[in-house]
Backbone as CSV, one residue per row, in Angstrom:
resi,resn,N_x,N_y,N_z,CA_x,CA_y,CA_z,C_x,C_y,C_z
1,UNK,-0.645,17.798,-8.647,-0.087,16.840,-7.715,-0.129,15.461,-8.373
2,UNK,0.822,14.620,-8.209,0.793,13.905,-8.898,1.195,12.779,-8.064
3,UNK,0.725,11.410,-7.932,0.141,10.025,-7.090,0.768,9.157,-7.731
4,UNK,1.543,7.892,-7.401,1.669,6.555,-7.600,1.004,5.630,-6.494
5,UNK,0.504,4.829,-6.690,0.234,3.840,-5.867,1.233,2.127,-5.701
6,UNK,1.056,1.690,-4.704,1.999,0.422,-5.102,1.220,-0.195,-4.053
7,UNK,1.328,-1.802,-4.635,0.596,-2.679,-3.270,1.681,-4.440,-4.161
8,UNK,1.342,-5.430,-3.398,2.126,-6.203,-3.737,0.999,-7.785,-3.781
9,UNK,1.230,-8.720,-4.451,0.212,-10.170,-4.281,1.031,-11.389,-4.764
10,UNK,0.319,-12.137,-3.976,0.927,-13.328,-4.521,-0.381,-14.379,-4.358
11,UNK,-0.678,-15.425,-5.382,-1.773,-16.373,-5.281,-3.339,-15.743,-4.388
12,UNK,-3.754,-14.497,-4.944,-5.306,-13.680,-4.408,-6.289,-14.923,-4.446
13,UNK,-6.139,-15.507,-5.837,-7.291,-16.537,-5.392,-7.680,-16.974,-4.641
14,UNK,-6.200,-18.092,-4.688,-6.250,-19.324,-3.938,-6.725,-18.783,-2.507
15,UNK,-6.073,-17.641,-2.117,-6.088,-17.286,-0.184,-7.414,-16.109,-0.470
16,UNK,-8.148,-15.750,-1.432,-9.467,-15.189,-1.487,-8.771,-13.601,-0.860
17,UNK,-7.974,-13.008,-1.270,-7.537,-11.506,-1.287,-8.411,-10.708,-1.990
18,UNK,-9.350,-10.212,-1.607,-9.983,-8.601,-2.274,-8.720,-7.515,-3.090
19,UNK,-7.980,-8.658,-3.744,-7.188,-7.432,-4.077,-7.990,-6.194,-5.259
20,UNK,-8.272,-6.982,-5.558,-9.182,-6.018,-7.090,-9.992,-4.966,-6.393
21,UNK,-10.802,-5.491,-5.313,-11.350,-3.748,-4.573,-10.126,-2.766,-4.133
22,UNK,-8.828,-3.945,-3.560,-7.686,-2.860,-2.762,-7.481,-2.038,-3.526
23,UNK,-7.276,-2.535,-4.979,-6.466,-1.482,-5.453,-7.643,-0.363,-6.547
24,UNK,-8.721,-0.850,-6.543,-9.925,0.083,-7.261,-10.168,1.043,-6.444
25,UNK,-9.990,0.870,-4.662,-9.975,1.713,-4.027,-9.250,2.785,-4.024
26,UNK,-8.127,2.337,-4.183,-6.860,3.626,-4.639,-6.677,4.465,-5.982
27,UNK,-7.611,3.865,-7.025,-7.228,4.211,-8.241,-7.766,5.729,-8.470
28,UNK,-8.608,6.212,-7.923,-9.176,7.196,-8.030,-8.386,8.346,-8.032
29,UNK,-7.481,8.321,-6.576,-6.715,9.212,-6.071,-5.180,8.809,-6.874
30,UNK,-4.963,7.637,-7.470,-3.999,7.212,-8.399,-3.830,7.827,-9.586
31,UNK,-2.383,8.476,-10.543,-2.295,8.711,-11.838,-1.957,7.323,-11.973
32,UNK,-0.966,6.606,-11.318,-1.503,4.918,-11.874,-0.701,4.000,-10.505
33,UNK,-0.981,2.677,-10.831,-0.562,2.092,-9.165,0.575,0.776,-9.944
34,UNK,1.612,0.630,-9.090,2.502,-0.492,-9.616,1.813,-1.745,-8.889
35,UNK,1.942,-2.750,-9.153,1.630,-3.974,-8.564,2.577,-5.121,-8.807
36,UNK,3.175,-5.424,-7.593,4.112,-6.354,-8.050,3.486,-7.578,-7.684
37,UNK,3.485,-8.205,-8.818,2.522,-9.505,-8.475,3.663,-11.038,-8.867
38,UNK,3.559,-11.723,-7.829,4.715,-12.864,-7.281,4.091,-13.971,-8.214
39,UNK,5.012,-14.864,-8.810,4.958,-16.113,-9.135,3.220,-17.006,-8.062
40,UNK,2.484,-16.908,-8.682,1.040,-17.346,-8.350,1.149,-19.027,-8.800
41,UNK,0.180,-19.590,-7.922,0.024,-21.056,-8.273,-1.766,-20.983,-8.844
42,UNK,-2.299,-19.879,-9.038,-3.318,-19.730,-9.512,-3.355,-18.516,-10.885
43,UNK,-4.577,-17.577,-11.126,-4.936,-16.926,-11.880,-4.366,-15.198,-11.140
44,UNK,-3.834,-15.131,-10.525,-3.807,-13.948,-10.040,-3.125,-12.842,-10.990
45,UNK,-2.223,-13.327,-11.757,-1.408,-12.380,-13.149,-3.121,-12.096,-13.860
46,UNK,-3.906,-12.673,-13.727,-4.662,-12.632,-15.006,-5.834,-11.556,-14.074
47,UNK,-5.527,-11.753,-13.142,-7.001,-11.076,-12.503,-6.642,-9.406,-12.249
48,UNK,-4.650,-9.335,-11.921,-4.253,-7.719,-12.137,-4.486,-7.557,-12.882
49,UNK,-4.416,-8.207,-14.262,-4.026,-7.129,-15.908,-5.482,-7.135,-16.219
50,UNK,-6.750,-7.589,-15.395,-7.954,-7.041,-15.882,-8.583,-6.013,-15.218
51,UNK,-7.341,-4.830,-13.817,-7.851,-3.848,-13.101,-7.075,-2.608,-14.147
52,UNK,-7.995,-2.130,-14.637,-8.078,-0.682,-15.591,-6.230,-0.770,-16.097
53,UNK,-5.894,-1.804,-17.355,-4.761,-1.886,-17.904,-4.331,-0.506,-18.141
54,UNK,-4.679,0.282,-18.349,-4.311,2.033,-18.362,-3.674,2.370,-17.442
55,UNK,-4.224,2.347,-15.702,-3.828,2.729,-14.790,-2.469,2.027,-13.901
56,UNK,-2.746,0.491,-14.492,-2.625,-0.588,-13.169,-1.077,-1.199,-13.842
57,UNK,0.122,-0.799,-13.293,1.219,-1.142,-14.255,1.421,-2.706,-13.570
58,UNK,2.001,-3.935,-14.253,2.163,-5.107,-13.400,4.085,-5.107,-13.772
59,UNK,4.294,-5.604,-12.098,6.054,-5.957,-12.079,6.026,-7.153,-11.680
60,UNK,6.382,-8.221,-12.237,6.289,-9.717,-11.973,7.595,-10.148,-11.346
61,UNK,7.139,-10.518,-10.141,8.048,-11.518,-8.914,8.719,-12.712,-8.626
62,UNK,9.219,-12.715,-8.086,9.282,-14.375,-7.864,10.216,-13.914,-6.167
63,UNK,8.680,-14.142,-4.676,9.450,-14.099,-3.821,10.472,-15.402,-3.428
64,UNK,10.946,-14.866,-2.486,12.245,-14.989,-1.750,11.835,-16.011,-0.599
65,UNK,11.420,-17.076,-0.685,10.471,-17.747,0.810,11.583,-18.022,2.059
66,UNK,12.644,-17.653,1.534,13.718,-17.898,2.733,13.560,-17.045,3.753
67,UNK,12.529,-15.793,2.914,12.389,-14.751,4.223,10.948,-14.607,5.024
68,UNK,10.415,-15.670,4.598,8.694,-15.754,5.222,9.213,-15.781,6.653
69,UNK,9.860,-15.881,7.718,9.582,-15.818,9.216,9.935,-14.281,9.295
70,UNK,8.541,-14.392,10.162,9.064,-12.702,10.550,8.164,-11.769,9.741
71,UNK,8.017,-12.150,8.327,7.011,-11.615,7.610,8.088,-10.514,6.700
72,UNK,9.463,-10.640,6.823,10.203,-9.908,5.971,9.916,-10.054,4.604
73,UNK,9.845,-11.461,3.508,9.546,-11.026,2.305,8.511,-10.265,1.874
74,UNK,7.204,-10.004,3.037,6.380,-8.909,3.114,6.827,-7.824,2.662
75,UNK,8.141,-7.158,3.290,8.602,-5.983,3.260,9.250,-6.030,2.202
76,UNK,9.821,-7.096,1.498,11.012,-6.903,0.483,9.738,-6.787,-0.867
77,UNK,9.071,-7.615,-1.202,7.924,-7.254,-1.990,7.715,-5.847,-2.266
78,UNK,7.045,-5.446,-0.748,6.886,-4.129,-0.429,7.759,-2.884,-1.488
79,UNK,9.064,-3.259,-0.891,10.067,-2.650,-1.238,9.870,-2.540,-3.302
80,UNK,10.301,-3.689,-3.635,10.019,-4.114,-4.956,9.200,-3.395,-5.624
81,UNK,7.878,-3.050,-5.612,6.934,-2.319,-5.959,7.341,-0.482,-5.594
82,UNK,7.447,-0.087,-4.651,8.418,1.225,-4.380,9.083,1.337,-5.352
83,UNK,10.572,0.744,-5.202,11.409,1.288,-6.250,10.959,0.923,-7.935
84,UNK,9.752,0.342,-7.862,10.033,0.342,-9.208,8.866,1.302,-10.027
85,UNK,8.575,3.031,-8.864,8.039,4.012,-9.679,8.908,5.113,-9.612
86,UNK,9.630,4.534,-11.360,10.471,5.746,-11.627,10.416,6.753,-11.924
87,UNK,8.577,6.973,-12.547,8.665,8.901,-12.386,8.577,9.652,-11.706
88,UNK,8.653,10.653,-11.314,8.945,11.900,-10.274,7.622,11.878,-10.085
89,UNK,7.267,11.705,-8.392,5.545,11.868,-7.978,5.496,12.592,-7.067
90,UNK,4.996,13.347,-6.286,4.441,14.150,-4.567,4.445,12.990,-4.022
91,UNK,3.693,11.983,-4.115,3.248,11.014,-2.931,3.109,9.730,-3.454
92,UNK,3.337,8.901,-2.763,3.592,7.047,-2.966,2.246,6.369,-2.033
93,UNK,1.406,6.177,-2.645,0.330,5.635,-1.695,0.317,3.750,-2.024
94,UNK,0.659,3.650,-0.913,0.626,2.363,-0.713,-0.547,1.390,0.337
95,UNK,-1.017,-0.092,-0.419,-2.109,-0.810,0.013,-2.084,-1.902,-0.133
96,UNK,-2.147,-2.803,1.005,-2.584,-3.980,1.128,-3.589,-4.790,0.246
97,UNK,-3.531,-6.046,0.006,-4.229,-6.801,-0.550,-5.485,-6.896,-0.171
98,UNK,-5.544,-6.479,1.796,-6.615,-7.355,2.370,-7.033,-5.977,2.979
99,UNK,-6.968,-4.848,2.195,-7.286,-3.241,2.831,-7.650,-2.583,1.535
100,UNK,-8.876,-1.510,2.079,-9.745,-1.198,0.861,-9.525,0.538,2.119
101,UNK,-9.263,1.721,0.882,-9.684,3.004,1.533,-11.063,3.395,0.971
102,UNK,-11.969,4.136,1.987,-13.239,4.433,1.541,-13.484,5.568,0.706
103,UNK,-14.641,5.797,-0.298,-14.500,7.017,-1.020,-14.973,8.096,-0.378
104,UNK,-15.925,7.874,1.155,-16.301,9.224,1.636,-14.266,9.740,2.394
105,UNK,-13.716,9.129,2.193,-12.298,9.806,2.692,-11.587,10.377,1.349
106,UNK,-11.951,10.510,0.493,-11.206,10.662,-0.593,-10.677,12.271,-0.807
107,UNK,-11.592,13.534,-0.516,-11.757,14.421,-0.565,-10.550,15.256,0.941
108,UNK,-10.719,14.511,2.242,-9.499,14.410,3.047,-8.370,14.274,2.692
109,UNK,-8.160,13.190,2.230,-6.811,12.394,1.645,-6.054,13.306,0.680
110,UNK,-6.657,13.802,-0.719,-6.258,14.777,-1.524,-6.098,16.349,-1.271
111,UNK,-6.924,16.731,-0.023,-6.451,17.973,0.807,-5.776,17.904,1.652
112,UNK,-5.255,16.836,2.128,-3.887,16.807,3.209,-2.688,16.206,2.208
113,UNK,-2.935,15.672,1.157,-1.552,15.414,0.114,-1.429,16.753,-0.475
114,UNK,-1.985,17.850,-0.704,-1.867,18.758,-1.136,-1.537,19.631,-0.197
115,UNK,-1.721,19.459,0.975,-1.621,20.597,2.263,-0.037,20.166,2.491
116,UNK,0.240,18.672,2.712,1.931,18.674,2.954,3.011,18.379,1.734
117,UNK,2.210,18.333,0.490,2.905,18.272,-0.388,4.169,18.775,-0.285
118,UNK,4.109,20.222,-0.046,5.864,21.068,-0.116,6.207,21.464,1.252
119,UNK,5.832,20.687,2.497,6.727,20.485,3.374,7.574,19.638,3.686
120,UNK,8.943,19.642,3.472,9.608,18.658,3.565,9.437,18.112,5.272
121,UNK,8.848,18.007,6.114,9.325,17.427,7.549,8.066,17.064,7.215
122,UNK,7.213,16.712,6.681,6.442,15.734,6.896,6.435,14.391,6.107
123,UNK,7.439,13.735,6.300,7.458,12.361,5.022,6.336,11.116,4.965
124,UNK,5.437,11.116,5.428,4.434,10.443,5.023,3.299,10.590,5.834
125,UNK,1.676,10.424,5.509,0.762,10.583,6.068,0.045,9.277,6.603
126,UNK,-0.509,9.410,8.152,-0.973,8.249,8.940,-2.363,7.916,8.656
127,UNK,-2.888,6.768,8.542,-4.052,6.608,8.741,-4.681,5.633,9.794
128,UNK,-6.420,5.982,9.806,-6.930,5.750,10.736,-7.374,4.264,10.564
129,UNK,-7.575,3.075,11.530,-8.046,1.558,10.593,-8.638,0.971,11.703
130,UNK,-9.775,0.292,10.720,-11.059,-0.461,11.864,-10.688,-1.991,10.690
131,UNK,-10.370,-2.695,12.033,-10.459,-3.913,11.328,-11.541,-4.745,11.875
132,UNK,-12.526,-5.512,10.546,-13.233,-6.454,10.926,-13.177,-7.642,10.965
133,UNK,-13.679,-8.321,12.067,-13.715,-9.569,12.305,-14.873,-10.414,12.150
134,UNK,-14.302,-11.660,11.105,-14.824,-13.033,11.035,-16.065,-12.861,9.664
135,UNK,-16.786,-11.273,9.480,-17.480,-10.495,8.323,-17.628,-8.907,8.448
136,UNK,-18.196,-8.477,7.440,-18.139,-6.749,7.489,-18.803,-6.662,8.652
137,UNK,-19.851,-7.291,9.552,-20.723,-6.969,10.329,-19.770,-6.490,11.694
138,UNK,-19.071,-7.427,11.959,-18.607,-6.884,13.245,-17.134,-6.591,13.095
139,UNK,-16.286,-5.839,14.081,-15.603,-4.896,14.053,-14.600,-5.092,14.871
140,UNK,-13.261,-5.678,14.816,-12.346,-6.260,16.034,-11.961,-4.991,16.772
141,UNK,-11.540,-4.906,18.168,-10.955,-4.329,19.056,-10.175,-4.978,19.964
142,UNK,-8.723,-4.705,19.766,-7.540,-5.430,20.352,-6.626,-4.881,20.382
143,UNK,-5.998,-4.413,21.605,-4.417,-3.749,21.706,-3.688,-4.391,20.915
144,UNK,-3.512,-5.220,20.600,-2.588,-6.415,19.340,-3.141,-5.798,18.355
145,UNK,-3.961,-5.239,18.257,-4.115,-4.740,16.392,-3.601,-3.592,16.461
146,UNK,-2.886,-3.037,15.476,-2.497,-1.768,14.988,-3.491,-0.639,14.600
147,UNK,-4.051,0.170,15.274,-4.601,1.425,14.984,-4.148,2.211,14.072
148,UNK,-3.556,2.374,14.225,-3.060,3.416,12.885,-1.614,2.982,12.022
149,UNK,-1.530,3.463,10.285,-0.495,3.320,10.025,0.027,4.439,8.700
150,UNK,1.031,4.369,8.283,1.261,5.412,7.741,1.034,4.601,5.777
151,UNK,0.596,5.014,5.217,0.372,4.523,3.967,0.484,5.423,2.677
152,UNK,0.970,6.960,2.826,0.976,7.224,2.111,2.664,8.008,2.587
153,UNK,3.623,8.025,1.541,4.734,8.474,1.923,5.541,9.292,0.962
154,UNK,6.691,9.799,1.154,7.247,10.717,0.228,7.886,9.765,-0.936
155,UNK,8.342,9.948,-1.938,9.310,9.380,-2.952,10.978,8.993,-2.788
156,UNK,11.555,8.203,-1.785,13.067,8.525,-0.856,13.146,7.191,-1.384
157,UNK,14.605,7.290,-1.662,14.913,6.759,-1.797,15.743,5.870,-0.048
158,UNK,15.882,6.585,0.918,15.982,6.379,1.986,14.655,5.849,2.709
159,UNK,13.217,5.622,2.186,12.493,5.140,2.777,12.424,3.679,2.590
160,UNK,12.084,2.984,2.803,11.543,1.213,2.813,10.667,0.851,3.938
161,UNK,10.261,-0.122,3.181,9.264,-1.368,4.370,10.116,-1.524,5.669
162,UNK,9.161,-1.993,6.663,9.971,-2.008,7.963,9.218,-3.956,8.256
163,UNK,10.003,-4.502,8.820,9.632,-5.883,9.286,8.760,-6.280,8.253
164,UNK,6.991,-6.894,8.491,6.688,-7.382,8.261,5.539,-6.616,6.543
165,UNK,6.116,-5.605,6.588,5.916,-4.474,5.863,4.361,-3.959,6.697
166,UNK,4.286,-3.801,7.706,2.931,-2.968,8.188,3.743,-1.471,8.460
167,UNK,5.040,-0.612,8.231,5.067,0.644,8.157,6.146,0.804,7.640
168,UNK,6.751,2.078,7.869,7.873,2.148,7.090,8.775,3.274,7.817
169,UNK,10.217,3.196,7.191,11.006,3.700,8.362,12.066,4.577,7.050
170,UNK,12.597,5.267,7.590,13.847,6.054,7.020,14.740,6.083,7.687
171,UNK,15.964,5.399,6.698,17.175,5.063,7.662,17.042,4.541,8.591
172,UNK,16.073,3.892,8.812,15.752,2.673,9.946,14.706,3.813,10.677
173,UNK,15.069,4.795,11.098,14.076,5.527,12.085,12.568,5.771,11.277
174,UNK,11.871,5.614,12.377,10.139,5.911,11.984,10.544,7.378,11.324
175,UNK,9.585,7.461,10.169,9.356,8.703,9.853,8.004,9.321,10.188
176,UNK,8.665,11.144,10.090,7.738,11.890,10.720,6.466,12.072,9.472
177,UNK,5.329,11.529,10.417,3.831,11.709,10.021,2.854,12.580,10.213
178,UNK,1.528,12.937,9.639,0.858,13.507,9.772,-0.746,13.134,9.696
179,UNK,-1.101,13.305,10.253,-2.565,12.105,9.947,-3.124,12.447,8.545
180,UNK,-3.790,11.335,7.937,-4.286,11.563,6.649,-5.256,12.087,6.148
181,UNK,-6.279,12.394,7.185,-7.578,12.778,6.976,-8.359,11.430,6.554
182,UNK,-8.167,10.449,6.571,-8.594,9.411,6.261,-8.531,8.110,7.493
């Protein structure tokens, strides 16, 4: 089975993004992860090409700020990093800057990418998310936060980011999910 990862950044420093755990988190379950990393007003080019240069491919940006309302250049980023893994993979796992997956889920994650690998009606797998507030200690709960989202998806060229890139849609319609074990 074979994994790409993709996540997207722009200026980690300056706004203090954990990206370097986001994407160490993924690397495991990664044969390697794209990162499209945006025109930075800081060190952030320098801080990708020092996460495992083997694994960690960099696609250099320059967003689009005409589309910051709404949170669309989110998605077009998003997008950016997607299309630009051109080898043939099972699964596209995609991650946030400011989102880390845990390693006791790791063993889930790779038995449900392997369990829907060769079903086609399942195009991407959902996951489960506790977001914390203000430090690791405490733990937000809010109908306004998103519980679950789908982060790992098929290779379609019919898939993309949706709005603010928090999911993703085919042909505009939600695609059908499966929880991740994670």
């Amino acid at each position: 089975m074979k994994i790409a990862g993709f996540t997207f950044i722009r200026n980690a420093i300056r706004f203090d993004y954990p990206v370097e755990e986001s994407i160490r988190s993924i690397l495991p379950l990664c044969d390697f992860v794209i990162v499209a990393v945006g025109q930075s007003e800081d060190e952030t080019l320098d801080l990708v090409r020092s996460i495992e240069p083997g694994k960690v491919r960099i696609l250099e940006t320059q967003w689009d700020d005409s589309l910051r309302q709404g949170g669309r250049v989110l998605a077009e980023e998003t997008n950016k990093a997607y299309r630009a893994i051109r080898e043939k993979v099972d699964w596209c796992f995609y991650i946030q800057a400011d989102e880390v997956v845990h390693e006791e889920d790791y063993d889930a994650l790779r038995q449900n990418m392997e369990q829907f690998k060769d079903d086609p009606r399942v195009e991407g797998l959902v996951f489960d998310y506790l977001h914390f507030y203000g430090s690791y200690h405490y733990l937000g709960d809010s109908r306004r936060w998103y519980r679950r989202e789908v982060r790992i998806i098929r290779q379609d060229p019919a898939i993309s980011s949706y709005r603010d890139a928090q999911g993703f849609r085919k042909n505009g319609k939600k695609i059908r999910a499966q929880h991740s074990g994670g």
